[in-house]
C-alpha positions, 0 to 999 in steps of 0.5 A, spaced: 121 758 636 116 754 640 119 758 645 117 764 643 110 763 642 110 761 649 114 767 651 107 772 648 101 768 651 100 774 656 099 778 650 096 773 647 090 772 652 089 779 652 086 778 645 080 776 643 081 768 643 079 767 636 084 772 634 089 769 638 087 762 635 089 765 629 095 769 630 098 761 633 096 759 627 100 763 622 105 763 626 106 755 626 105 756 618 111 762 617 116 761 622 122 755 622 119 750 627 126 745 628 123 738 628 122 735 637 128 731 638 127 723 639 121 720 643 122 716 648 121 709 645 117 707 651 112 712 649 111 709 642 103 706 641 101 701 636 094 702 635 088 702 630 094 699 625 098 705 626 104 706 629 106 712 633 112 716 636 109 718 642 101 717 645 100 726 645 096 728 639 093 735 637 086 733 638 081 736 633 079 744 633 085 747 633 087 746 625 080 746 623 083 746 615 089 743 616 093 748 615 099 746 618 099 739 621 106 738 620 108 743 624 105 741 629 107 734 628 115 738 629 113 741 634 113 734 638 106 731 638 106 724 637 099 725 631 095 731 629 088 731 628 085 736 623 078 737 622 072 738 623 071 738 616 064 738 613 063 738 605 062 744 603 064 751 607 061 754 612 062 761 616 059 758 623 055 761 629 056 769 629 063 771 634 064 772 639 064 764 640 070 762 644 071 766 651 076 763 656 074 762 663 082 763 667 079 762 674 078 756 672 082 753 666 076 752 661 075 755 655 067 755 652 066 755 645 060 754 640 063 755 633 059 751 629 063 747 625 066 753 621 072 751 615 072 752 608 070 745 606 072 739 602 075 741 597 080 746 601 082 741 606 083 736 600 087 741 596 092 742 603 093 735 605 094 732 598 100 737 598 103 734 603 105 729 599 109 724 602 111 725 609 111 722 614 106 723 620 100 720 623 095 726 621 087 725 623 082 727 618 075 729 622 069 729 618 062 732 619 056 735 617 054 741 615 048 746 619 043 745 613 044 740 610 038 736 608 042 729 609 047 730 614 049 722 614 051 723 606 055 729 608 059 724 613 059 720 607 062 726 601 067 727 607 070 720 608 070 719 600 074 726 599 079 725 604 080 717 606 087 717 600 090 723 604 088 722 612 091 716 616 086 716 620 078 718 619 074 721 626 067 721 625 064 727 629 057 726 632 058 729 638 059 737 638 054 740 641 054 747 637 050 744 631 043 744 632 040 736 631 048 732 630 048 729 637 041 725 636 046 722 630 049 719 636 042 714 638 040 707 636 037 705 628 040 712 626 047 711 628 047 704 626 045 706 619 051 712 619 057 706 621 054 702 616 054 707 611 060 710 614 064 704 614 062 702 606 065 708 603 072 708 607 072 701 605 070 703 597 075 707 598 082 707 594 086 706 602 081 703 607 083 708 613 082 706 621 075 710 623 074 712 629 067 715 633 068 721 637 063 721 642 059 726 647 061 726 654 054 728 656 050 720 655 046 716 659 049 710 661 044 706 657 045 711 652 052 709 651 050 702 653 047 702 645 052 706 642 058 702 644 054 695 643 052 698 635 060 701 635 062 694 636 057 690 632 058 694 626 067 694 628 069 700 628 077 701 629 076 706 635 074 711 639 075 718 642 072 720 649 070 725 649 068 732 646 065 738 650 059 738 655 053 743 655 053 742 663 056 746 667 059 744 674 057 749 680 065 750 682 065 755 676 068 761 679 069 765 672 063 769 670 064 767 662 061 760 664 054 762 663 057 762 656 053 757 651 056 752 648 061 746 649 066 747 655 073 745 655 079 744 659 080 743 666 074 743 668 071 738 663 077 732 666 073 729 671 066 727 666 071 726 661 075 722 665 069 718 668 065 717 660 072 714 659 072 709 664 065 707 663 067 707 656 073 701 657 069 697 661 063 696 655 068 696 650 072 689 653 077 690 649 074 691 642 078 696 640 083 701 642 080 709 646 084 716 646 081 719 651 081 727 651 078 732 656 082 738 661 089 734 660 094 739 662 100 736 665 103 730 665 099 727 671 093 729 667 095 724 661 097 719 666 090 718 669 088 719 662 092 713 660 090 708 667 082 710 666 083 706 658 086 711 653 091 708 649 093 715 647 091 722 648 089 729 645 089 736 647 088 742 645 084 747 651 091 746 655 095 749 650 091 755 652 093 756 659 100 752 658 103 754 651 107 749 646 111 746 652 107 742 655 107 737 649 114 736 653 113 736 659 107 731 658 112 726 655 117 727 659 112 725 666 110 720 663 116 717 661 118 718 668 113 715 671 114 709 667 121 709 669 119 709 677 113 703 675 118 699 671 114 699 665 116 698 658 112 701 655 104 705 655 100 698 654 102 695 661 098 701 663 092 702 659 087 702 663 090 699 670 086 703 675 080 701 671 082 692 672 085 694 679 077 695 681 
């Protein structure tokens, strides 16, 4: 079934790409996804107090109303993210708001943190009942909200008993304001709150902070320092960029908004990099950014992500990339004589 999905991206690409976002999204809902067959168990990961199969998750943005994680999760991903969800529903910024940039790669979106809210994703998760998965809950704030913190807050006591993991998302850059979340005494105040209600919560779930590939040095010096004093459980590096590499051929790059894919790897990758090397061990990384291909994740891996996430590539790559990364990676294991991921997180990063 993945297979024919993969089969009509070229007609797929001739859509709008929010209508072909949503064509993927029902047809994961509707048609008999066969469960991917056994990972690997050199692939499996341990991090944040979980457990997964295999480092590969859907990163957040492509089931924003968890809609259909689990068949995501049959369709070999190692764990989903869904999200961002804020409290109350909200339409987000006027169409068009996605635009491909095929001579690059790249997709730019400003979306605006549009979903249905609390209570429809609470609604769909609790249905879930008890199977298995790692599925991730991505929380922010809604545009006009008058106490975007308190918002992070009613997210993460609504939906800590049915996610396995919670993100707090500080770092879109399509919401006017929430990227200043992301700075000193405001950000501090939000992980202290934020981690008060997971822990009131009836499951205290890992939280993690997603943040912003575009921060000064001195930016993420303070960021990291305030992240490991208040012992979060981790991070993910990073979200879209607002700049714009001179390279871009595509004429859609002087879209607004946050860019993604291909083009996005090398900052990604450097943030993340940067990241490791301040966080000391601390608490584990997933590193996120144009990972397209097994070599992509594998750079992801040595520069000190524990695990990874992807959404962009699926784009340009189809379903069949979350094989063709796991089997390159467990390949490349094999060549090193690794047992596992963890003897090469962050190896090109200690190799300095």
């Amino acid at each position: 079934m993945l297979k024919l999905l993969d089969l009509a991206l070229p007609i797929a690409r001739r859509l709008d790409p929010e209508d072909a976002h949503g064509l993927a999204l029902r047809a994961l809902a509707t048609l008999p996804i066969p469960r991917f067959g056994r990972d690997d168990p050199r692939l499996r990961v341990s991090a944040f107090g979980l457990d997964f199969p295999n480092p590969v998750g859907l990163a957040a943005g492509f089931d924003k109303n968890a809609e259909v994680p689990d068949a995501a999760l049959r369709a070999g991903f190692g764990f989903v993210e869904v999200g961002t969800i804020t409290p109350r529903p909200q339409s987000g910024n006027p169409r068009p708001r996605i635009f491909r940039l095929p001579a690059d790669d790249g997709v730019i979106n400003r979306l605006g943190f549009n979903n249905e809210g609390v209570e429809a994703a609470r609604k769909r998760l609790g249905a879930r009942g008890g199977r298995v998965g790692v599925v991730g809950v991505n929380v922010g704030a809604n545009r006009d909200s008058k106490d975007r913190i308190a918002d992070y807050v009613a997210g993460i006591r609504a939906l800590a008993p049915f996610a396995t993991y919670l993100t707090v998302n500080v770092s879109s850059p399509n919401t006017p304001g929430l990227r200043d979340l992301q700075a000193g005494a405001v950000l501090d105040d939000l992980l202290a709150r934020a981690l008060e209600a997971r822990d009131l919560a009836q499951f205290r779930r890992p939280l993690l902070l997603k943040i912003s590939p575009d921060l000064a040095l001195q930016e993420l010096d303070d960021l990291v320092a305030i992240s490991k004093k208040r012992g979060i459980d981790g991070m993910i590096v990073a979200n879209t960029t607002v700049s714009r590499s001179k390279d871009l051929r595509d004429a859609n790059a002087r879209e607004q908004g946050g860019l993604s894919g291909k083009p996005l790897f090398p900052l990604s990758t450097w943030m993340l990099t940067e990241t490791y090397q301040r966080v000391e061990g601390a608490f584990p990384l997933i590193g996120v950014g144009g990972i397209d291909s097994a070599d992509a994740a594998w750079r992801k891996i040595r520069a000190g992500a524990s695990l990874i996430q992807l959404y962009s590539g699926l784009v340009y790559r189809g379903f069949g990339l979350i094989g063709a990364i796991k089997r390159g990676l467990g390949e490349r294991l094999a060549r090193g004589g690794h047992r596992s991921l963890a003897d090469v997180v962050g190896a090109d990063v200690k190799a300095r």
